[in-house]
N, C-alpha and C positions, 0 to 999 in steps of 0.2 A: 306127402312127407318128404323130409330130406332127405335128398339121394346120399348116405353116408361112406357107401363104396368108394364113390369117385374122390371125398374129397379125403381120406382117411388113406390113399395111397400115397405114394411118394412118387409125386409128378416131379418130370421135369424142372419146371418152370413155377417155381411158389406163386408167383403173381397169378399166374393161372389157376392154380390149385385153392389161392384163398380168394379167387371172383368167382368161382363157383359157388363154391360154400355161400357167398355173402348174395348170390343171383337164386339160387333155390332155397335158402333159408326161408320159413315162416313164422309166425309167430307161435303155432302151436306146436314147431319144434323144439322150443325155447321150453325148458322142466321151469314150473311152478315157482321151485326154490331159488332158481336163476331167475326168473323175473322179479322176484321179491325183492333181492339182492339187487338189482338193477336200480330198482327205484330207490332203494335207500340211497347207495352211490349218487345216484341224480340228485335227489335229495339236499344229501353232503355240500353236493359241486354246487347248489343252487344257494344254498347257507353259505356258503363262503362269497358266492359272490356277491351277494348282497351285504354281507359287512364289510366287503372293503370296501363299498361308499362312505366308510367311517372316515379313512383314510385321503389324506390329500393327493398322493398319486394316482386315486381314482378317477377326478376331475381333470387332473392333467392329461388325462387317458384317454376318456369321454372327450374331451377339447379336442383333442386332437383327429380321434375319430372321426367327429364332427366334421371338423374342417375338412377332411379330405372329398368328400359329398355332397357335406349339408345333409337338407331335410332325405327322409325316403318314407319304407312304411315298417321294417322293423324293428323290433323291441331291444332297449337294452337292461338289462337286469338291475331292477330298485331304479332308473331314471324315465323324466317322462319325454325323453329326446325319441325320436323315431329315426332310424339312419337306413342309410340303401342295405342292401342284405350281406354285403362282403365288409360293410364299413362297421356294421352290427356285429357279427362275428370276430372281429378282431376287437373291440371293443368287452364283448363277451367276453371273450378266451381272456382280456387282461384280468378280469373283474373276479372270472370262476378262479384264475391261479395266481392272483393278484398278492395274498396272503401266506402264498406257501402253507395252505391249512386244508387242499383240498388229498386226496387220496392218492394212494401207491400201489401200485402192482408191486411187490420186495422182491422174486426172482428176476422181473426184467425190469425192475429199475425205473421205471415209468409213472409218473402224473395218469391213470389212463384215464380217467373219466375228464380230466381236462384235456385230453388228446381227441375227444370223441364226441362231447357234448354241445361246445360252443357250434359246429357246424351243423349236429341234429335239431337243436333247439331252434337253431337262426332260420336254418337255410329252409326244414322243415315248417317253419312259421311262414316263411316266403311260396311256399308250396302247397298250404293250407291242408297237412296230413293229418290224420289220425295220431293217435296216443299210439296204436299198436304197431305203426307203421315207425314210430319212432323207435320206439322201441329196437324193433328189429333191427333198423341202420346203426343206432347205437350197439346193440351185443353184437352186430357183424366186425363194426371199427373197434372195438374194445380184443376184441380175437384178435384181428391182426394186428392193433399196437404193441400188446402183449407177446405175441409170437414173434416179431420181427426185434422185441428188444430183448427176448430171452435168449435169441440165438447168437448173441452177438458175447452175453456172460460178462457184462459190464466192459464190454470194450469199448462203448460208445463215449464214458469218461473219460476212459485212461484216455483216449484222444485230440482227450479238452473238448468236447461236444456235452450239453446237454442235452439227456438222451430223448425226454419227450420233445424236445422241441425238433428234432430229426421223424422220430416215429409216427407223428401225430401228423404231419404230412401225409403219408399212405393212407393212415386210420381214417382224415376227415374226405380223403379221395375214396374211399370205402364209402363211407356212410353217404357224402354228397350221390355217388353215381349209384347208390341203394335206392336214396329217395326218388332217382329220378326215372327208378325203374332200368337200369340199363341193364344187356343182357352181360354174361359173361366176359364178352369181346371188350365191351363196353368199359367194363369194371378193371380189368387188364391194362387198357389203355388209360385210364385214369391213374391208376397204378405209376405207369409208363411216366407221364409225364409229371406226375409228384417228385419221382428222383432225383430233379433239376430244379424243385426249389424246396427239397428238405437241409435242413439247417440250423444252426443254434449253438452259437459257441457261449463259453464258461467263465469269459473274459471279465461280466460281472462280478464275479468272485472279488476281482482286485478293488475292486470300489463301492461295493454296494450299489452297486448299476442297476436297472429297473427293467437292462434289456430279458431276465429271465422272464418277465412278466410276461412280454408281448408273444413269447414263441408259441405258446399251444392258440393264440386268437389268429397270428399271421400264418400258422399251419391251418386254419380254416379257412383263411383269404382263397388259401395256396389249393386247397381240395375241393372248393366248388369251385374255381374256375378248372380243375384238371378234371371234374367231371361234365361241366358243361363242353370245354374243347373235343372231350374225346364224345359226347353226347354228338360233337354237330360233324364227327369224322376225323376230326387231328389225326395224322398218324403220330405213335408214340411207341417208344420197346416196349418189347415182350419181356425184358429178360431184366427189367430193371435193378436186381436184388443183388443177381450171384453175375452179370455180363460183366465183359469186359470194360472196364472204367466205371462198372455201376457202382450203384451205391455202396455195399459192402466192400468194392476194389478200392475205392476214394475215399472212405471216411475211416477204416481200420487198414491203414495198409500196411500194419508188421502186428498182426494179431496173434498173443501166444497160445491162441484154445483157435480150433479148428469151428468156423462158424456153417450149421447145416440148419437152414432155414425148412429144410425139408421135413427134417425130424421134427422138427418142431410145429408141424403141421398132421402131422398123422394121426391126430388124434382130436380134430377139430369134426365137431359134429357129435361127439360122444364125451368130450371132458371140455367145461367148461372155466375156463381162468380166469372170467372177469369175476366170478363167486370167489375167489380167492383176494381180491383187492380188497388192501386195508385201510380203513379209513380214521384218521388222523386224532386219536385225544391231544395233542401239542399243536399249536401253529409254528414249528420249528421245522429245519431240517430231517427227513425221515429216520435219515441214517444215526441223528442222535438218541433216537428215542427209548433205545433200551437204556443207556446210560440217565437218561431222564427219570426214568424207571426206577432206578435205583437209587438216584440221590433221593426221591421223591421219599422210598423207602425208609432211607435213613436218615429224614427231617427231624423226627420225632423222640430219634433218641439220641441227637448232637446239638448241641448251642455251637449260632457258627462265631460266637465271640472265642468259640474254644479251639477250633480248628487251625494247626501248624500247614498245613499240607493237603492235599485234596489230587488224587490219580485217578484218573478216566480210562480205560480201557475202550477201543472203538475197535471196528474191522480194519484191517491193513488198508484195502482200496478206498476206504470215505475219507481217512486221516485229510490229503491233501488238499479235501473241499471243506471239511468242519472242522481243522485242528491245526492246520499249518495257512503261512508261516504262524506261529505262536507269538509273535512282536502281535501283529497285524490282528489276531482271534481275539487276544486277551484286552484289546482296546478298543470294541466294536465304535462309530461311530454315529449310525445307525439303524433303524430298526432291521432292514434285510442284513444288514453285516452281522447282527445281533443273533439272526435267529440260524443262521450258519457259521454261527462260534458256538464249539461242543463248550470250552471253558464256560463262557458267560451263561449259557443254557442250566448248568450244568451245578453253580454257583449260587441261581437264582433259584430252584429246587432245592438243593440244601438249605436256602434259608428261608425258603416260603412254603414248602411241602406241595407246589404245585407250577402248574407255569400256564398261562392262559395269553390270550391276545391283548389285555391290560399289562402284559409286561414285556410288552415292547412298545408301549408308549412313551416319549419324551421322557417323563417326570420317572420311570424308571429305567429306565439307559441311563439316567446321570447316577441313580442311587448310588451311594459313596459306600453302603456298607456290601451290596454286592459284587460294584465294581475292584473292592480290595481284595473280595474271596476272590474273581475271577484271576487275577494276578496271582493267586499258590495252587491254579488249578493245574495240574501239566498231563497231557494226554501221552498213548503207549498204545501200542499192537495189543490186541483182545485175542490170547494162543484159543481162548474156547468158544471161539463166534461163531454161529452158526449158520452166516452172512453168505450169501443171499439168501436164503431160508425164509430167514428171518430176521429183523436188525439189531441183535443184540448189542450186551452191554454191560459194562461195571465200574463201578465205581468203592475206592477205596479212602475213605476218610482217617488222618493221622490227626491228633490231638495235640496239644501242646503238652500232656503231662505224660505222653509215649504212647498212648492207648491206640489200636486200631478198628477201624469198623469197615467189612467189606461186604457189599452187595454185589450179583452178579443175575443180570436178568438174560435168558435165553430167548425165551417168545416174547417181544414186545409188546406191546397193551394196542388191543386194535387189529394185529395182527393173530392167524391162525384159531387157536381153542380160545383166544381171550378178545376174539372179534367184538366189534362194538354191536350190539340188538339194535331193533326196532326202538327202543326207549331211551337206550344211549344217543341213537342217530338224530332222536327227534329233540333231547335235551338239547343239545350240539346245536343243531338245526336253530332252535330258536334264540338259543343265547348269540348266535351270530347273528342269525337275521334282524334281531330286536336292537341293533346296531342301529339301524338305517332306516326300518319299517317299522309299525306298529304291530303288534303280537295278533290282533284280531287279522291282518291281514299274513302274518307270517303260518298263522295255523290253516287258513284259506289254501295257500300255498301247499304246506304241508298234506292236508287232505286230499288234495286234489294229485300231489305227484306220487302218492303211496294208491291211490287209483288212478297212474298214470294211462292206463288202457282203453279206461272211460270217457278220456279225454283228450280234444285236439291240439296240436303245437298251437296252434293260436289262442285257444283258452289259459293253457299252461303259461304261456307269454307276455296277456293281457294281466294275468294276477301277478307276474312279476314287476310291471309297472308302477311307480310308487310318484309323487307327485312332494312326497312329505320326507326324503331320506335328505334331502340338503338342511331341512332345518334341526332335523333331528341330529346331524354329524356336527354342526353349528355349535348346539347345544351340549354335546356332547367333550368336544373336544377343547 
């Protein structure tokens, strides 16, 4: 069993304290309910990355992959290219968060299963593991993405850093130096040497830039090569988190909340956070989704031919990523600028009672009657969000004949008591998959990662192969 003592203290040195955890974790320390939850997550990540073969940035992605190699032996998700195992993984990582439709940890702010799975799935395929072995590396790197971005209490934004693209460094240095067996020492030093290529700035923001896409597949690049290093001896710090110039000294250095990575470790081995990761009904912005929530709410009792005015409530810290500047929100360009504008989000729920990955295609980006709502949409500090919680939201609708209508969602849909099931996950699941792949192969898929345990990184791999997603995106688009 897990030694729960050791890692449920407040060591020293985090890095130390979560390569233990991640070095005597088993599988049967993992509760029932937590594996189940795992798989769905995996699940999710895997449906998402097979629809964005819908998508022409996919190809650009895969192209690019490609060239850096050429041929190898592992899989990329829905293509039938085979690439070296770092050139796959970063390929992965675009594809799993390629949509912005993959899952959120809400207290730390984090992508986690795209922080953790692109390197289990790859690197693990490259290592020919078991399901269960996957497993484990996964719920090991999922703990510490989550821990390493809760301690920090969203300061990893205010910084201008996207914060999985920072966390999922360590995470996929977790999981890489799990699979490969390494001891404690091992797993520390991978740690170590992540610190020096964790990263991911927010700069896309200004343009609808496609670099948000690359960070959780280049934070895999980044974490098997920091677990091979330290596998073959690297020296690398111990103290990579809280030392002097580490990562926390470097990446928040005027933090108004005191960051204690330790607390935030004491409880690892007994309470489980990746069970609490919520998975995505919008392919939008997470942080809009309660107010998504709310327009959605009150489609059915406004005509938006009536609509004078239209106010979004959001959390104070998201404003600056999904509502400002408001020049720039309310005229998205395209479809990433689209799905990080709260206004156009926001617009397009008021007047369709839904919002799916059909409406951020072309032909609705131009719509002339949402683009007019988006223009009287104006965003405001949310005084009753209960952010980071959860991502709430409201929305207040004015009428042109004076009338008012307000909705105000606290739990967002997905998150917490209104988490998505086994049925929701797997509706999800197929309406994206069925983008790119055929449904008989998408349900193969499906069965096989809800018995992920039964099954090896290479079987799981093999069925994500698709030979048919270019003509079907073809045909599609």
């Amino acid at each position: 069993m897990l030694d729960k003592t050791s890692v449920s203290s407040a060591a020293t040195k985090p890095a130390r304290t979560l390569a233990e955890f991640a070095a005597g974790l088993k599988f049967e320390d993992i509760p029932a309910p937590v594996l189940h939850r795992a798989e769905l997550l995996i699940l999710d990540a895997l449906g998402c990355g097979l629809a964005s073969n819908a998508y022409g940035f996919a190809d650009v992605a895969v192209a690019g992959a490609t060239a850096l190699g050429g041929e190898g032996t592992c899989s990329v998700i829905g293509r039938d290219v085979r690439l070296p195992v770092r050139d796959a993984a970063l390929a992965n990582g675009m594809l799993i968060h390629g949509l912005d439709f993959d899952d959120t940890h809400l207290n730390s702010i984090i992508h986690a299963t795209a922080a953790c799975l692109p390197c289990a799935l790859t690197f693990g395929e490259s290592r020919g593991i078991d399901g269960k072995t996957l497993l484990v590396a996964y719920a090991a790197g999922m703990e510490t993405a989550i821990r390493v971005g809760a301690a920090v209490k969203g300061g990893f934004h205010h910084a201008g850093f996207h914060a999985t693209g920072l966390v999922a460094h360590f995470s996929s240095a977790v999981v890489a130096a799990r699979i490969l067996g390494l001891s404690a020492d091992g797993i520390v030093a991978a740690q170590g040497i992540a610190a020096s290529t964790a990263s991911g700035v927010q700069v896309f923001l200004e343009e609808g830039a496609w670099t948000k896409r690359m960070h959780p597949g280049w934070a895999a690049v980044a974490g098997i090569t920091a677990a091979v290093l330290a596998q073959q001896g690297f020296k690398a710090p111990t103290r990579p988190y809280e030392g002097r110039f580490g990562f926390f000294d470097t990446h928040i250095q005027h933090s108004p909340a005191p960051i204690d990575l330790n607390a935030e470790l004491t409880s690892l081995g007994k309470v489980w956070e990746l069970a609490e990761t919520a998975i995505k009904p919008y392919p939008v912005c997470h942080f809009i989704h309660g107010c998504a929530d709310a327009a959605i709410e009150l489609h059915a009792g406004v005509n938006p031919a009536d609509i004078a005015s239209v106010e979004a409530y959001l959390p104070r810290d998201t404003m600056p990523i999904v509502a400002e500047p408001a020049a720039a929100k309310t005229r998205p360009t395209n479809e990433y600028e689209a799905k990080f504008s709260a206004q156009f989000v926001i617009a397009t729920c008021l007047i369709k009672g839904a919002f799916g990955l059909a409406d951020l295609m072309p032909a609705a980006l131009a719509d002339p009657v949402v683009l007019d709502l988006t223009q009287r949409v104006t965003c405001a500090v949310d005084p009753d969000s209960a952010f980071p919680t959860f991502f709430s939201g409201g929305v207040r609708v004015t009428l042109k004949d004076g009338r008012s209508f307000f909705r105000h969602i606290r739990v967002n849909s997905g998150a917490g008591e209104r988490a998505l099931d086994e049925a929701a996950v797997s509706k999800k699941f197929r309406a994206s998959a069925t983008l790119s792949i055929p449904l008989v192969q998408a349900e193969r898929i499906r069965e096989a990662v809800l018995k992920l345990e039964t099954h090896s990184a290479t079987e799981i791999a093999a069925l994500l192969r698709s030979t048919t997603s270019q003509s079907i995106r073809r045909a599609k688009l």
